[in-house]
C-alpha positions as CSV (number, residue, x, y, z in Angstrom):
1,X,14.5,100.2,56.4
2,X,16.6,98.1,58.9
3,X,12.9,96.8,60.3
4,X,12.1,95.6,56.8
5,X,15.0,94.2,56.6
6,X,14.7,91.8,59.7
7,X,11.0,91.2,58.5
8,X,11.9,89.9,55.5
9,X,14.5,87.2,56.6
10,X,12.2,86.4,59.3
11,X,10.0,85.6,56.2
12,X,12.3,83.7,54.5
13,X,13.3,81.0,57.4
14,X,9.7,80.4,58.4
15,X,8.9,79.7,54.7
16,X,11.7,77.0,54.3
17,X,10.4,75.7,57.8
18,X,6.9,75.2,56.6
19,X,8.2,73.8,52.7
20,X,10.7,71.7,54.3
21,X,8.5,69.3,56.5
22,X,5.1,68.6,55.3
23,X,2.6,66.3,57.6
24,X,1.5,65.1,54.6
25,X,4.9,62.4,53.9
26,X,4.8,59.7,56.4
27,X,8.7,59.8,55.8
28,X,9.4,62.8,57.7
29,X,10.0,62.8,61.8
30,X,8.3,65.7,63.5
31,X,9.3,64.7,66.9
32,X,10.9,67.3,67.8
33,X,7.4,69.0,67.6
34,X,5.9,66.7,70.1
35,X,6.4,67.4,74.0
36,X,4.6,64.4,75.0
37,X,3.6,61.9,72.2
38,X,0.4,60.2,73.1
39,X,-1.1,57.1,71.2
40,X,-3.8,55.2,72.4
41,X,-6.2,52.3,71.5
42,X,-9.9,51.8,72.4
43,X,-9.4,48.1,73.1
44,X,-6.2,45.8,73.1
45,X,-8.2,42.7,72.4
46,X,-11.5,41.3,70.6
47,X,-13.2,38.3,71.0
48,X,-15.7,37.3,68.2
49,X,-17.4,34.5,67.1
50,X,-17.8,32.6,63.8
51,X,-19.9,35.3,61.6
52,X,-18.1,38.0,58.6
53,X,-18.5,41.1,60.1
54,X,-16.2,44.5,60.1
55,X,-15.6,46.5,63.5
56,X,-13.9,49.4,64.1
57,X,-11.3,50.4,66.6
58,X,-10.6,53.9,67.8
59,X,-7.1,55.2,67.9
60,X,-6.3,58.4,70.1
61,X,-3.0,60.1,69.2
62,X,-0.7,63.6,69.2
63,X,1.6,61.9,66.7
64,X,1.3,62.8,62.8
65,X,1.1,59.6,61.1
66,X,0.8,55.6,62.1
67,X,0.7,52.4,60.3
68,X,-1.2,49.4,61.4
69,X,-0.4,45.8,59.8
70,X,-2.3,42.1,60.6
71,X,-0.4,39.2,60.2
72,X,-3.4,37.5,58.9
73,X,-5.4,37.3,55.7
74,X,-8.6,36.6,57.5
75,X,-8.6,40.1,59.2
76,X,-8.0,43.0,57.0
77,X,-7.9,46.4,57.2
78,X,-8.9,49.3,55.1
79,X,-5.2,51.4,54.4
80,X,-2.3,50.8,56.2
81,X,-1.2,54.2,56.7
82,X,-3.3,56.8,59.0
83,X,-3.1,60.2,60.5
84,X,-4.0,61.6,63.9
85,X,-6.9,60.7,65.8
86,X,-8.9,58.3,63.5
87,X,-10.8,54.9,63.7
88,X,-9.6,51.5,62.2
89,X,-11.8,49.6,60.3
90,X,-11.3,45.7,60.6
91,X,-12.9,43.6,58.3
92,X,-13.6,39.8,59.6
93,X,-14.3,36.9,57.5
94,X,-16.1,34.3,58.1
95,X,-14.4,31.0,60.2
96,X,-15.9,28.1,58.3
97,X,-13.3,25.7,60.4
98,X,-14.0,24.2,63.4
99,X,-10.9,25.5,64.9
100,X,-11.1,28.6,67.0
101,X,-8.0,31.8,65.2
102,X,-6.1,34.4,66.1
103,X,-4.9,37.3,64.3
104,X,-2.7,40.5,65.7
105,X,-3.0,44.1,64.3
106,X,-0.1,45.6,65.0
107,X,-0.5,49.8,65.4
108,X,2.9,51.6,65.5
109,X,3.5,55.5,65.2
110,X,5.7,56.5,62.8
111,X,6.8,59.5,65.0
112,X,7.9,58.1,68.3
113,X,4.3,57.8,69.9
114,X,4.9,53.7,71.0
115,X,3.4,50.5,69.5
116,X,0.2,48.8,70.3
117,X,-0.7,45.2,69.4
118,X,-4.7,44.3,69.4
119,X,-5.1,40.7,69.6
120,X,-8.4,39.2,67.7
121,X,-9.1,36.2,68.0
122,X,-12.5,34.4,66.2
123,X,-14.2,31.1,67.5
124,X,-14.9,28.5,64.7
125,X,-18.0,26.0,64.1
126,X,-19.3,23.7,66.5
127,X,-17.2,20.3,66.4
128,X,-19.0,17.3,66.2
129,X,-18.7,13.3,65.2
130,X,-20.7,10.6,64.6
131,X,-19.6,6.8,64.8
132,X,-20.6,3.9,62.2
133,X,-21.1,1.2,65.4
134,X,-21.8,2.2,69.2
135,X,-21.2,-2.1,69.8
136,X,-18.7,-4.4,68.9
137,X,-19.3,-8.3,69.7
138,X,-16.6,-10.6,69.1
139,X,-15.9,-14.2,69.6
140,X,-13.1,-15.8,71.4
141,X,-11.7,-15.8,68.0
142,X,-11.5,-12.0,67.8
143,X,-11.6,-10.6,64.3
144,X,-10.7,-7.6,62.6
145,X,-13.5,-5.0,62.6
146,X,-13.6,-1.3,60.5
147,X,-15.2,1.7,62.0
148,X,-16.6,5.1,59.9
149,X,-16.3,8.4,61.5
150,X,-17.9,11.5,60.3
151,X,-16.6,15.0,61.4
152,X,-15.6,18.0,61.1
153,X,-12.9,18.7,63.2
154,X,-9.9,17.3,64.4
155,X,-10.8,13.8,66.4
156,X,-8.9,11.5,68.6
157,X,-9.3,8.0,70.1
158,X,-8.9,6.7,73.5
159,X,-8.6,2.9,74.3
160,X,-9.7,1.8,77.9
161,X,-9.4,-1.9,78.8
162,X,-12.2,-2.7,81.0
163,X,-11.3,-5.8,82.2
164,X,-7.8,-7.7,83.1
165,X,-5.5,-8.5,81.3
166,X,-4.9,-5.1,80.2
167,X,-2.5,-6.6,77.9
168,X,-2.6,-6.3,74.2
169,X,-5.6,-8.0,73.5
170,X,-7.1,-5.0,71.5
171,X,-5.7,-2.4,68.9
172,X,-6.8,0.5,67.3
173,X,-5.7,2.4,64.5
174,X,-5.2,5.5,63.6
175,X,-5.5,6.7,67.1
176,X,-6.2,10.6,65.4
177,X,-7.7,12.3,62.2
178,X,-9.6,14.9,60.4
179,X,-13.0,14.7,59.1
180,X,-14.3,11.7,58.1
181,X,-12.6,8.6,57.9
182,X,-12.3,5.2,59.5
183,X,-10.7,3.5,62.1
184,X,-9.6,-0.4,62.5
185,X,-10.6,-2.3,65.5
186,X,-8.2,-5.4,66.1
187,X,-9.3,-7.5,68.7
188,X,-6.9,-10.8,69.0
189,X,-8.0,-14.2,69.9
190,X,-8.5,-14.9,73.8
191,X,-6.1,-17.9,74.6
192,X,-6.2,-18.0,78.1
193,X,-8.9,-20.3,79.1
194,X,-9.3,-19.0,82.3
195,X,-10.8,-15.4,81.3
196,X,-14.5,-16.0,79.1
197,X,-15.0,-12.5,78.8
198,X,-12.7,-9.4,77.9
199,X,-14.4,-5.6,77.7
200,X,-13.1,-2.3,76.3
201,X,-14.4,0.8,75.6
202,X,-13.4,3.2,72.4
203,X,-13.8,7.1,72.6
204,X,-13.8,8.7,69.6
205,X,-13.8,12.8,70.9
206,X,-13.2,16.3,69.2
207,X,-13.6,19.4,70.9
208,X,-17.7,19.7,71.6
209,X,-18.6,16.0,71.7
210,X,-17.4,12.2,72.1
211,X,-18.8,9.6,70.9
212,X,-18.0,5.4,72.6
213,X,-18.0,2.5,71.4
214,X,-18.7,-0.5,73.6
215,X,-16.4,-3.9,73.1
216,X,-17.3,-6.9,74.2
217,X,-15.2,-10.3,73.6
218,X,-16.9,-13.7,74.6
219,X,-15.2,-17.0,74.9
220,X,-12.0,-18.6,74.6
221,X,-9.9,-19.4,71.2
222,X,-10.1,-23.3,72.1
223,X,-7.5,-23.6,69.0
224,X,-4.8,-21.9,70.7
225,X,-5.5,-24.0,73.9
226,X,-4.0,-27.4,73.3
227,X,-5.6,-30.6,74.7
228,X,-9.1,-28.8,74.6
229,X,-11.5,-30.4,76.3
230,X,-14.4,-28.9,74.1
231,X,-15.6,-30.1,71.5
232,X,-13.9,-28.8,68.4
233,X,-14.9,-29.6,64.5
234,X,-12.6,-30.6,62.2
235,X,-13.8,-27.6,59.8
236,X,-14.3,-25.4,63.1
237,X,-10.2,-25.6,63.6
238,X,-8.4,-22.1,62.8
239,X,-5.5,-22.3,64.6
240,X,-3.4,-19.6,66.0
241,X,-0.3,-18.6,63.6
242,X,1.9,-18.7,66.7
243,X,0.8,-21.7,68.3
244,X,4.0,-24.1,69.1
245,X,5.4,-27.2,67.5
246,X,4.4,-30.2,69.6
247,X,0.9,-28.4,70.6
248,X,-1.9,-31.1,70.0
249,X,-5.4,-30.9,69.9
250,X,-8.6,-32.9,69.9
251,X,-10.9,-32.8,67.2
252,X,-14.4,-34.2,66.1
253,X,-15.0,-35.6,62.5
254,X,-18.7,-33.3,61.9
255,X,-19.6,-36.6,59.8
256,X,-19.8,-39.0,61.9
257,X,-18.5,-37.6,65.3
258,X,-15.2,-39.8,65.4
259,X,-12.6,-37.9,67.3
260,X,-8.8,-37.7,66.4
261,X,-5.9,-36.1,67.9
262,X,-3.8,-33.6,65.1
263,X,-0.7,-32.3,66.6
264,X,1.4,-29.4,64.9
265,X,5.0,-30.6,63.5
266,X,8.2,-29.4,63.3
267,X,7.3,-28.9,59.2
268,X,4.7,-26.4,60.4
269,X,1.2,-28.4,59.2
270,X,-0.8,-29.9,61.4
271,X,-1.2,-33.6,61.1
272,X,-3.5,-36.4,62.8
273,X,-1.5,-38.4,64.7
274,X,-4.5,-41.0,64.8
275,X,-5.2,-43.2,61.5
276,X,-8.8,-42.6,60.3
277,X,-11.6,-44.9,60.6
278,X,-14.4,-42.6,58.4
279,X,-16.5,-44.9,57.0
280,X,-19.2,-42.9,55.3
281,X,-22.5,-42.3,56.1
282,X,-23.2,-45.3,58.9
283,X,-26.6,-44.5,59.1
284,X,-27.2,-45.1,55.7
285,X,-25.6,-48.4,55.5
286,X,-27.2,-51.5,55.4
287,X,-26.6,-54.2,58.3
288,X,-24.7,-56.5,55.0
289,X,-22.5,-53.2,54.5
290,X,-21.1,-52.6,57.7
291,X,-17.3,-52.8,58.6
292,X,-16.0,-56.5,58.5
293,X,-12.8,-58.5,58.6
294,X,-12.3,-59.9,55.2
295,X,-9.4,-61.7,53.5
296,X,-8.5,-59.2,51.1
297,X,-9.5,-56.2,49.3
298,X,-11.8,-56.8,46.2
299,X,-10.6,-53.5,44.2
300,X,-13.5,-53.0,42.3
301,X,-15.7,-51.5,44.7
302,X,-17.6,-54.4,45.5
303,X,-19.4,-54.7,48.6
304,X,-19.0,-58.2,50.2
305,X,-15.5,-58.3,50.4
306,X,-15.4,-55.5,52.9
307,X,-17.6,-52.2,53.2
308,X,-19.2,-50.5,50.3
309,X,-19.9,-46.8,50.9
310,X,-22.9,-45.3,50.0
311,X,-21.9,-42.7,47.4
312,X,-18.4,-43.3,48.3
313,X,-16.2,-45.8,45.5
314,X,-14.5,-48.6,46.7
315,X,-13.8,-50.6,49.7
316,X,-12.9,-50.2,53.3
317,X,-12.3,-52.9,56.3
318,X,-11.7,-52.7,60.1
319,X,-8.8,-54.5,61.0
320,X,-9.5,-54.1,64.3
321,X,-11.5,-56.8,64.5
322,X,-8.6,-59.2,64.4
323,X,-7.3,-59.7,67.9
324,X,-3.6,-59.3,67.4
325,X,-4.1,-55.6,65.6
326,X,-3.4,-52.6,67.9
327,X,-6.3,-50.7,69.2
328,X,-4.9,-47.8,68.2
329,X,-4.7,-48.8,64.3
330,X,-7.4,-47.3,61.9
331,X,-9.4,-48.6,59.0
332,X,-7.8,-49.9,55.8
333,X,-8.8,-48.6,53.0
334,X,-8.3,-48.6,48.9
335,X,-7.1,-45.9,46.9
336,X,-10.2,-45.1,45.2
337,X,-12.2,-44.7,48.4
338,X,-9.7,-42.4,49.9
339,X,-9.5,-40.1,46.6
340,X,-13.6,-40.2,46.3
341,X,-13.4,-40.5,42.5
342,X,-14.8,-43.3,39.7
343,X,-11.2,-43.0,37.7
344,X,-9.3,-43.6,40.7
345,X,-10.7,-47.2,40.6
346,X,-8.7,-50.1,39.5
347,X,-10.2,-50.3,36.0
348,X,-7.8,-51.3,33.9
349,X,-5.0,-48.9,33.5
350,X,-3.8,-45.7,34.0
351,X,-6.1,-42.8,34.9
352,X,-5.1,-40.0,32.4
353,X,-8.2,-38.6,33.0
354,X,-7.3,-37.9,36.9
355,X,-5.4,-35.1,38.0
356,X,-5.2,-34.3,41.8
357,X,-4.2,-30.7,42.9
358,X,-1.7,-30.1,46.2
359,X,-4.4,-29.3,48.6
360,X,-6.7,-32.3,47.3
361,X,-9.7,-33.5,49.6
362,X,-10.7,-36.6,49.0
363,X,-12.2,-38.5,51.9
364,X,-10.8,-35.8,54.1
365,X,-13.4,-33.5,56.1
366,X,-13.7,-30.2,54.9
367,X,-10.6,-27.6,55.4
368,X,-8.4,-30.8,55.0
369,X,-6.7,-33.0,52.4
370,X,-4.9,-36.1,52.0
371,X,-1.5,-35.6,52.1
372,X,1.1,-35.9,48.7
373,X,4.2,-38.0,48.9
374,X,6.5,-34.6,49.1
375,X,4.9,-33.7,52.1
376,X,5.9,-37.1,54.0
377,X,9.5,-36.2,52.5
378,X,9.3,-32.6,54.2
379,X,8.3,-34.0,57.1
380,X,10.4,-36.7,57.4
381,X,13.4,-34.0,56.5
382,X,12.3,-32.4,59.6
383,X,11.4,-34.8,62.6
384,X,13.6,-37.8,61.5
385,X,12.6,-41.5,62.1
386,X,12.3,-41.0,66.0
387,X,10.0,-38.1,65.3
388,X,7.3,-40.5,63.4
389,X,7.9,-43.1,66.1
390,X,7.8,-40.5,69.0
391,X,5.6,-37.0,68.0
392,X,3.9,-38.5,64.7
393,X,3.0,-41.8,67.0
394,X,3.2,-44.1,64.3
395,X,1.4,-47.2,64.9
396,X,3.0,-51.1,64.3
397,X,1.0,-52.6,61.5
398,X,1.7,-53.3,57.9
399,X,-0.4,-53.2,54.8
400,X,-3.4,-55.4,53.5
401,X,-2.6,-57.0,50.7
402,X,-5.3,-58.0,47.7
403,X,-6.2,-61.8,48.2
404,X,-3.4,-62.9,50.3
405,X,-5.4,-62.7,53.8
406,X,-5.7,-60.5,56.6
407,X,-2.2,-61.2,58.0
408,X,-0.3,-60.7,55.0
409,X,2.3,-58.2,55.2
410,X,1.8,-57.5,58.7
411,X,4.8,-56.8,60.3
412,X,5.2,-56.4,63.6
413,X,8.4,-54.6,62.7
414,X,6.5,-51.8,60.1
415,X,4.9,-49.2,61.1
416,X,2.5,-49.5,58.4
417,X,2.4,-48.0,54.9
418,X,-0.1,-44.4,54.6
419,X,-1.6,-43.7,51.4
420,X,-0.7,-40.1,49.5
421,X,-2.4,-38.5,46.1
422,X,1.2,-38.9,44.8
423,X,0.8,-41.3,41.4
424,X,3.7,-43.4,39.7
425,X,5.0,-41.2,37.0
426,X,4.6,-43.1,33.8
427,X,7.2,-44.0,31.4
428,X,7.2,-42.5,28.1
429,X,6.3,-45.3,25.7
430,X,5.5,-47.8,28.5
431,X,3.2,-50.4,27.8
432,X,-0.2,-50.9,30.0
433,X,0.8,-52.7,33.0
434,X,0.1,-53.2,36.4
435,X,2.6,-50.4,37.1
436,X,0.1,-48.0,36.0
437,X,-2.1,-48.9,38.8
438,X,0.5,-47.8,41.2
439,X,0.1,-45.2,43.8
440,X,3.2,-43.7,45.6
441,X,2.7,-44.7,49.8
442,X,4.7,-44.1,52.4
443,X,5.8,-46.4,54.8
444,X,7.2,-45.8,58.3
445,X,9.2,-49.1,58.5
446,X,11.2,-50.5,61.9
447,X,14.9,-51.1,60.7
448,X,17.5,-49.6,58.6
449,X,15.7,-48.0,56.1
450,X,13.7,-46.4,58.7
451,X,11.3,-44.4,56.9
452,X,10.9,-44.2,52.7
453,X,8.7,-43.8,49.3
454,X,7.1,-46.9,48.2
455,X,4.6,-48.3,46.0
456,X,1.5,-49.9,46.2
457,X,-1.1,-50.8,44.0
458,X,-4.1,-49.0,44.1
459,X,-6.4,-52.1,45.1
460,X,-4.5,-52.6,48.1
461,X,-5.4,-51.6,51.9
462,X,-3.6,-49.2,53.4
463,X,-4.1,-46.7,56.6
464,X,-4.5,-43.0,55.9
465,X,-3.5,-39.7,57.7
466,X,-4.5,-36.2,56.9
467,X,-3.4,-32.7,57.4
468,X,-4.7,-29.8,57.2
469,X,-4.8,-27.5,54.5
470,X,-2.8,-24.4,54.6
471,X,-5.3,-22.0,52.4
472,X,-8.3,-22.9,55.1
């Protein structure tokens, strides 16, 4: 009986033992049941490349249960709860970047066996890029040139300067991207004269491959060298944007191959500093038609009281050809020859019919205009009367008057009077006159007034000056 007893309590305890701590609930901790916990991986890191694929790892282990967790979406596994000795199935996407991944699956026991972290990591595609230009040329002007890149990775750009200086010269932008895109090759205009030739290269490079592109700058920018001693067309001219007041130049009429110095003023245009003396198309002029000293300007276009131009209205005249006229002074001209149109001839009244924009260009070569009366007044507003004397280099010389003779009106104490596009403003209600004729000039005199707006009919001679235009 007391043996039955015993037996029966012995019964009892190893019952609650075996109902009280199931393997089955991950929550419970057997430890105490483990001597030596033990928990072991095949392989603590996997290398694959870019294909989907599943693979297993083996996990040895003592311990009852174990959880395993990856921190990225690209590497799954099957359950994240296991027990005992059992294998892990891993399933791998597939890497459609070009960038080479990593994921860690961390294994820890859930009964005091330790922690293991695998480390997989997945190579991507094969980076490549192509380029829209392997070759660049670029004048001494430079110029602003756009690039195409295809890719599909992650690219960057290198810049080597080839040649000295390594200064500035050449830009590129962005200097990194993804995919396709473009990048902007700036390449500035060469102003020293003493370097023709400027070289670069461009790397455009991802991981696998690099592609170049080969730069290659010839010549000089002759408008940012002042007193250039090539030749240099007037509608060839692009100055530099930061080229400095007083810097002057030497340029060739394309017409007729004249040459005039332009300097840049203190207003910020660039002016000739030498009258004009364009005369049209000389090789189309009769022997009768050629530049003569006449009495006075005829007005009416008419050829044998100075020069008729060939497609060109009204009249012109060297005064040169009197001794006591400067060398330096140009040709005298009438209105209607320097505006290049049949209502700006002296026929009778006012030209409603003519209307003359800012940047008009009359007898001007192309990419300049004859200048308006506000400009003068800007100018003036900037360089005073010493500055038309001095960096303008007025000329002494008056104005030719119609029918009073060569001489008349020239001053030796005038500078001369320089026709603009600027017309009289008409009275409301004013009756036809000679007013109406009148063209606003202006006149660079030697005294007290100094320099001012005045008028001057349009059959008159005056000298002309042009500028150039800021939109060209």
């Amino acid at each position: 009986m007391k043996t039955s007893k015993y037996s029966i309590i012995l019964i009892l305890i190893l019952g609650s033992l075996f109902s009280c701590n199931s393997y089955d609930d991950p929550e419970l901790d057997q430890n105490e049941f483990i001597g030596n916990p033990v928990f072991e991986v095949s392989e603590d890191k996997i290398d694959l490349d870019l294909n989907a694929k599943t693979t297993e790892i083996s996990v040895t282990t003592n311990t009852v249960w174990w959880t395993v967790q990856s921190n990225s979406n690209w590497a799954t596994v099957t359950a994240d709860t296991l027990y005992g000795n059992t294998n892990i199935k891993v399933n791998i996407s597939e890497n459609t970047t070009t960038d080479t991944r990593v994921a860690n699956l961390t294994l820890k026991s859930g009964t005091k066996g330790g922690e293991k972290t695998i480390v997989v990591t997945q190579k991507g595609l094969p980076s490549h890029v192509t380029v829209s230009a392997t070759s660049i040329n670029s004048t001494g002007y430079g110029g602003v040139y756009e690039v195409d890149i295809t890719s599909n990775a992650t690219w960057t750009v290198t810049l080597n300067k080839l040649v000295e200086p390594t200064t500035d010269w050449i830009t590129v932008t962005p200097m990194t991207g993804f995919g396709d895109g473009k990048i902007v090759i700036t390449i500035s205009k060469n102003v020293n004269v003493a370097i023709d030739n400027l070289k670069a290269l461009v790397s455009v490079s991802v991981a696998d491959e690099t592609k170049e592109i080969a730069i290659d700058q010839t010549g000089n920018a002759s408008c940012d060298a002042p007193n250039n001693t090539t030749t240099l067309y007037f509608n060839e001219f692009f100055p530099c944007d930061d080229a400095a007041a007083g810097s002057t130049w030497t340029l060739t009429d394309p017409r007729d191959n004249q040459t005039y110095r332009v300097r840049l003023m203190a207003d910020g245009n660039i002016w000739m500093i030498d009258d004009l003396k364009f005369s049209g198309d000389a090789g189309a002029q009769k022997d009768s038609q050629k530049l003569v000293a006449i009495d006075g300007f005829d007005g009416n276009g008419h050829a044998d009281l100075g020069n008729y131009f060939p497609n060109y209205y009204g009249d012109a005249t060297n005064m040169r050809l009197y001794s006591y006229i400067p060398a330096e002074r140009g040709y005298f001209y009438g209105w209607q020859t320097v505006i290049q149109s049949a209502y700006a001839r002296n026929a009778g009244g006012w030209s409603t019919n003519l209307v003359l924009e800012p940047e008009y260009q009359g007898i001007a070569p192309d990419g300049w205009q004859v200048p308006s009366i506000g400009q003068f007044e800007v100018l003036y507003a900037k360089i005073g009367f010493d500055g038309f004397k001095n960096d303008w280099e007025a000329v002494l010389g008056g104005n030719m008057n119609y029918g009073q003779g060569a001489a008349a009106n020239w001053g030796v104490n005038s500078y001369g009077s320089y026709w603009t596009i600027t017309q009289k403003v008409r009275d409301i209600g004013a009756p036809a006159s000679a007013d109406n004729n009148t063209i606003l000039v202006w006149r660079v005199n030697n005294g007290t007034s100094d320099c001012a707006t005045a008028e001057s009919p349009r059959n008159y001679g005056n000298v002309v000056r042009l500028l150039k235009k800021k939109n060209n």
